[in-house]
C-alpha positions as CSV (number, residue, x, y, z in Angstrom):
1,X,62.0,-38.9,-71.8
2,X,64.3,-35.9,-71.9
3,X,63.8,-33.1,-69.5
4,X,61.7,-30.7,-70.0
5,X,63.1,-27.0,-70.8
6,X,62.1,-24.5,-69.0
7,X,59.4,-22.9,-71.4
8,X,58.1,-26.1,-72.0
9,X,57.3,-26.8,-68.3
10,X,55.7,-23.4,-68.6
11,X,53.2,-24.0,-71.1
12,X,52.7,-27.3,-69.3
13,X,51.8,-25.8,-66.0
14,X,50.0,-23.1,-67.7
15,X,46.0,-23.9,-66.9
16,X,43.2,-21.5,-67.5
17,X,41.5,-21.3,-63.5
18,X,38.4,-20.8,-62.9
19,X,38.8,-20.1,-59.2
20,X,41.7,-18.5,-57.1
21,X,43.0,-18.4,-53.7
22,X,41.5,-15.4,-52.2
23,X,43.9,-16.0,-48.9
24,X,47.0,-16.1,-51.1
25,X,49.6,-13.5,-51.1
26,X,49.9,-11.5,-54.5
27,X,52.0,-8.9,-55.8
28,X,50.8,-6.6,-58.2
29,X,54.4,-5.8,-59.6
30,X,53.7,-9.7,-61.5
31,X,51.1,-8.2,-63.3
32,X,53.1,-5.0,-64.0
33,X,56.1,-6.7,-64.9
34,X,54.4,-9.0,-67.6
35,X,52.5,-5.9,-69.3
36,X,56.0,-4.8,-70.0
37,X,56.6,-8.1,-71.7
38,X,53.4,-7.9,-73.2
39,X,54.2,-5.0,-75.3
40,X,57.0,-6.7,-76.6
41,X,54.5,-9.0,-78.8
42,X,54.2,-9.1,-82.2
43,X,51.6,-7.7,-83.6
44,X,50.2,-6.7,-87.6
45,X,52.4,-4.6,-89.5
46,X,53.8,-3.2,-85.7
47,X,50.6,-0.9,-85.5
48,X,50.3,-1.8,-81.9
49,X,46.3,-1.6,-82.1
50,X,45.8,-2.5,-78.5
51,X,45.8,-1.4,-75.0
52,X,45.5,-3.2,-71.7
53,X,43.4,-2.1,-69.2
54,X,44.4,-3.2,-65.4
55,X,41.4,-3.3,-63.1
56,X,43.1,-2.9,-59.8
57,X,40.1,-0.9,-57.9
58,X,38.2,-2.9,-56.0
59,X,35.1,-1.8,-56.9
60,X,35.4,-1.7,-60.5
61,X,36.3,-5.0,-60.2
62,X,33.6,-6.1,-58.4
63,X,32.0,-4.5,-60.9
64,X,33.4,-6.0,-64.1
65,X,32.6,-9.5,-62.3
66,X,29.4,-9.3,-62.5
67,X,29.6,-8.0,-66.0
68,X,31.4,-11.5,-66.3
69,X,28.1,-13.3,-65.7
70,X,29.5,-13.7,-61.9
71,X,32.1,-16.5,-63.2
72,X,34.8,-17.5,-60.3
73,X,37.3,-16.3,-62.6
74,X,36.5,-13.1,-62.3
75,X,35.2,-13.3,-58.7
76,X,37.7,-14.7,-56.9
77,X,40.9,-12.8,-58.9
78,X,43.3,-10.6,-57.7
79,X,43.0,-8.6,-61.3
80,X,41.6,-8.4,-64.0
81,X,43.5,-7.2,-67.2
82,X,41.2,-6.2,-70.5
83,X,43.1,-6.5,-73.8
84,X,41.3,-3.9,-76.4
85,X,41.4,-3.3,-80.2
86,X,41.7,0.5,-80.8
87,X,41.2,0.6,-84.5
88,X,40.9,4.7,-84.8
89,X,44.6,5.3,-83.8
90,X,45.9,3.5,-86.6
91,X,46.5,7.3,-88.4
92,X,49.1,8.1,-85.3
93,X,50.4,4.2,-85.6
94,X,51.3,4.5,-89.3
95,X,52.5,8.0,-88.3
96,X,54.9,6.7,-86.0
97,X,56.0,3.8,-88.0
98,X,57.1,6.1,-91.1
99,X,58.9,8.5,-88.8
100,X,60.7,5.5,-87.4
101,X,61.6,4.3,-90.2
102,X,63.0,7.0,-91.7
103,X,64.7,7.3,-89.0
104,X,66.4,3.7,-89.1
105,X,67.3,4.6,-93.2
106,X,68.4,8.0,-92.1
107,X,72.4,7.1,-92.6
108,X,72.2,5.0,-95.5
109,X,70.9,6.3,-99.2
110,X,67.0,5.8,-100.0
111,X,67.5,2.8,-101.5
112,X,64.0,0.6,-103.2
113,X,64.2,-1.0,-99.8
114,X,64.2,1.7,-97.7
115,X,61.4,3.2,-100.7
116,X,59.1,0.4,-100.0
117,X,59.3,0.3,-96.4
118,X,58.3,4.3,-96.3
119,X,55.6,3.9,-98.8
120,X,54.3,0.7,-96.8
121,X,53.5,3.3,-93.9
122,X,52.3,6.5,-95.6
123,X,50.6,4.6,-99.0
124,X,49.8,1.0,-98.5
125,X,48.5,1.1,-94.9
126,X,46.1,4.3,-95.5
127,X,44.8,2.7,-98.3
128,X,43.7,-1.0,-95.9
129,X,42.9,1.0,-92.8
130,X,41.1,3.9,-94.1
131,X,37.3,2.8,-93.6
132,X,33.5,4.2,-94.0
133,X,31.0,3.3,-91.3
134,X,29.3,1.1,-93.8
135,X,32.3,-0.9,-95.1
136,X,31.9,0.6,-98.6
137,X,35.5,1.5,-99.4
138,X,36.5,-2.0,-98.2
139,X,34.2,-3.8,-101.0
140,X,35.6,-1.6,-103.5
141,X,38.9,-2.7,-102.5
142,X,38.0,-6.7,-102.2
143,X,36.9,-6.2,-105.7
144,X,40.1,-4.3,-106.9
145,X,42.0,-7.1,-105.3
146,X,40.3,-9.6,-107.0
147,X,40.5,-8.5,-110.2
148,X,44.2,-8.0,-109.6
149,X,44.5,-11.3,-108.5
150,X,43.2,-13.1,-110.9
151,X,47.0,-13.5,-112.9
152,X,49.1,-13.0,-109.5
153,X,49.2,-13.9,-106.3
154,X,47.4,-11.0,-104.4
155,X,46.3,-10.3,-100.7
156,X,42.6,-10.9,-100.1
157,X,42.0,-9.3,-96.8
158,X,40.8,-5.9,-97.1
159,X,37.3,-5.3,-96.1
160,X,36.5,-3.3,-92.5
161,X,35.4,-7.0,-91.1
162,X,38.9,-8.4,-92.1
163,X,40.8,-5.3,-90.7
164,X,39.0,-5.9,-87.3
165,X,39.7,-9.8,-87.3
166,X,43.7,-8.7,-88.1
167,X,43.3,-6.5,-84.9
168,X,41.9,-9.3,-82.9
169,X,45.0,-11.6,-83.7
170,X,47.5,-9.4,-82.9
171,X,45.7,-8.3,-79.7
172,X,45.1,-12.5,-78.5
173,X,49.2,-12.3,-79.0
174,X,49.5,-10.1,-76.5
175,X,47.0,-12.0,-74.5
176,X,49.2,-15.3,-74.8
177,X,52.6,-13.5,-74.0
178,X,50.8,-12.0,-70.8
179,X,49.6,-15.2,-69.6
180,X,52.8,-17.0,-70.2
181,X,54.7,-14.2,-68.4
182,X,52.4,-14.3,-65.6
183,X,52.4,-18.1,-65.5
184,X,56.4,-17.8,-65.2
185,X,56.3,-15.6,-62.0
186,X,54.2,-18.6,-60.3
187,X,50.4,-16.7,-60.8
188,X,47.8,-18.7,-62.6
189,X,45.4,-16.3,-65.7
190,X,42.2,-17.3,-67.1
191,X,41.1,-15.7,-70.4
192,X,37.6,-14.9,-70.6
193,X,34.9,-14.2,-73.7
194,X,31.7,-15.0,-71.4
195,X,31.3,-11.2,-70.8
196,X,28.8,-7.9,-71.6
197,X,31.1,-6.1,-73.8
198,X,28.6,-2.8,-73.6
199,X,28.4,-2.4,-69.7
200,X,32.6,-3.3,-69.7
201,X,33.1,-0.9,-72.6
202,X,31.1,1.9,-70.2
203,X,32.9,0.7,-66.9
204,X,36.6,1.7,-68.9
205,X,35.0,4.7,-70.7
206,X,36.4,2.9,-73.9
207,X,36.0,4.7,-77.6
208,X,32.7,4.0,-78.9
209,X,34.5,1.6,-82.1
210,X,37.6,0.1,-79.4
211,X,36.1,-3.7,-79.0
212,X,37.5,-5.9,-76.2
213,X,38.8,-9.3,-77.3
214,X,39.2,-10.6,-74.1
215,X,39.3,-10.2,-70.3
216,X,42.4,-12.1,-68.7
217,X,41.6,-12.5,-64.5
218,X,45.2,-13.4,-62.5
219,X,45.5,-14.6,-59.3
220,X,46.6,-18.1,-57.3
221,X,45.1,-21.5,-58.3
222,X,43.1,-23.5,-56.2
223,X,42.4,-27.1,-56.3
224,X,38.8,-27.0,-57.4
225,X,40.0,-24.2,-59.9
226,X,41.6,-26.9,-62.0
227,X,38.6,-28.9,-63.3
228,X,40.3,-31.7,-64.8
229,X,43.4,-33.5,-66.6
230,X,44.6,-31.3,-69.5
231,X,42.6,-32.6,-72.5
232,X,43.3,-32.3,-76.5
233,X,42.6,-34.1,-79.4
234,X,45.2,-36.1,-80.8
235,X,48.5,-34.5,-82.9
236,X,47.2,-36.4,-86.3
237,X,44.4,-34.5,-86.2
238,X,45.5,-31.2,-86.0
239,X,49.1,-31.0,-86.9
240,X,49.8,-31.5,-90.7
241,X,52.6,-31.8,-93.1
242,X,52.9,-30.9,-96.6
């Protein structure tokens, strides 16, 4: 068997815990240092939709345990670290993104690919993320889409409930770069749903549309945190060729 490379014995190693050593020394510059990374990720259209949300007070994380359900995860980490959707900023996101790219196209003339990739920002994504509170403009545009697609391949996903799933993606990203980050410096994550997302949204004093997709707790693995050998279901039945 050859040896395993280095981000291989990563994944590996990585384990979701579900209790940590409360004795253990930890260094909250880990947790720092892989946030850093974690902006790095990729992410939909480089909107950057997301924020992360360190609980380092003790209380409030006492506090965000319990809204946990009281899991050892959360109880027994040395932080917690909420990953967010902020779907209202995307105006200042596409803002950003345009100015950027004119920016990069600023020494060259405004060729159709430096057309399209202005437009993308200040035409194409108004037109997805732009929203009503009851969806309606997203239906129109599922049906404009549809009828456009029937001759030519066409993107489907347009509705507000398929903007918010594209948000979620590029946020659990994030999540996966920060765990493997953290994993690397020797720390152990565990990524947790099992949580009251009202009372969590109130303890951050989060935007009343932000939605958390997960809360990652980070600390040292114990041995009873581990429950078990690594199981998956066999490669044939999830890996695919065509």
């Amino acid at each position: 068997m050859s040896q395993q490379s280095p981000f291989s014995e990563i994944i590996h190693s990585r384990r979701s815990v579900r209790k940590y050593d409360e004795t253990a020394e930890f260094d909250p510059q880990v947790v720092e240092d892989a946030l850093e990374l974690t902006v790095l990720s990729p992410n939909s259209s480089n909107m950057q939709l997301w924020e992360f949300h360190r609980v380092i007070s003790e209380d409030k994380r006492e506090e965000l345990a319990k809204y946990c359900m009281g899991q050892n995860a959360a109880k027994t980490a040395n932080e917690m670290v909420v990953f967010v959707t902020t779907p209202d900023k995307w105006q200042q996101r596409a803002k950003m993104n345009a100015k950027q790219v004119r920016e990069n196209f600023a020494d060259r003339p405004m060729d159709d690919i430096a057309k399209r990739a202005t437009k993308y920002y200040e035409k194409l994504i108004p037109f997805v993320y732009s929203n009503d509170r009851f969806g309606v403009k997203g239906m129109l545009r599922k049906v404009m889409m549809t009828v456009m697609g029937i001759k030519k391949p066409m993107f489907r996903e347009v509705t507000k409930q398929d903007l918010r799933v594209c948000l979620h993606k590029s946020t659990s990203l994030a999540a996966m770069t920060f765990m493997t980050a953290i994993r690397e410096q020797g720390y152990d994550t565990c990524p947790m749903e099992g949580f009251d997302s009202v009372r969590a949204k109130k303890l951050l004093g989060l935007d009343k549309n932000d939605e958390i997709t997960m809360i990652i707790s980070v600390g040292k693995r114990t041995e009873e945190g581990i429950y078990g050998v690594r199981h998956r279901v066999a490669n044939e039945q999830v890996i695919f060729k065509h």
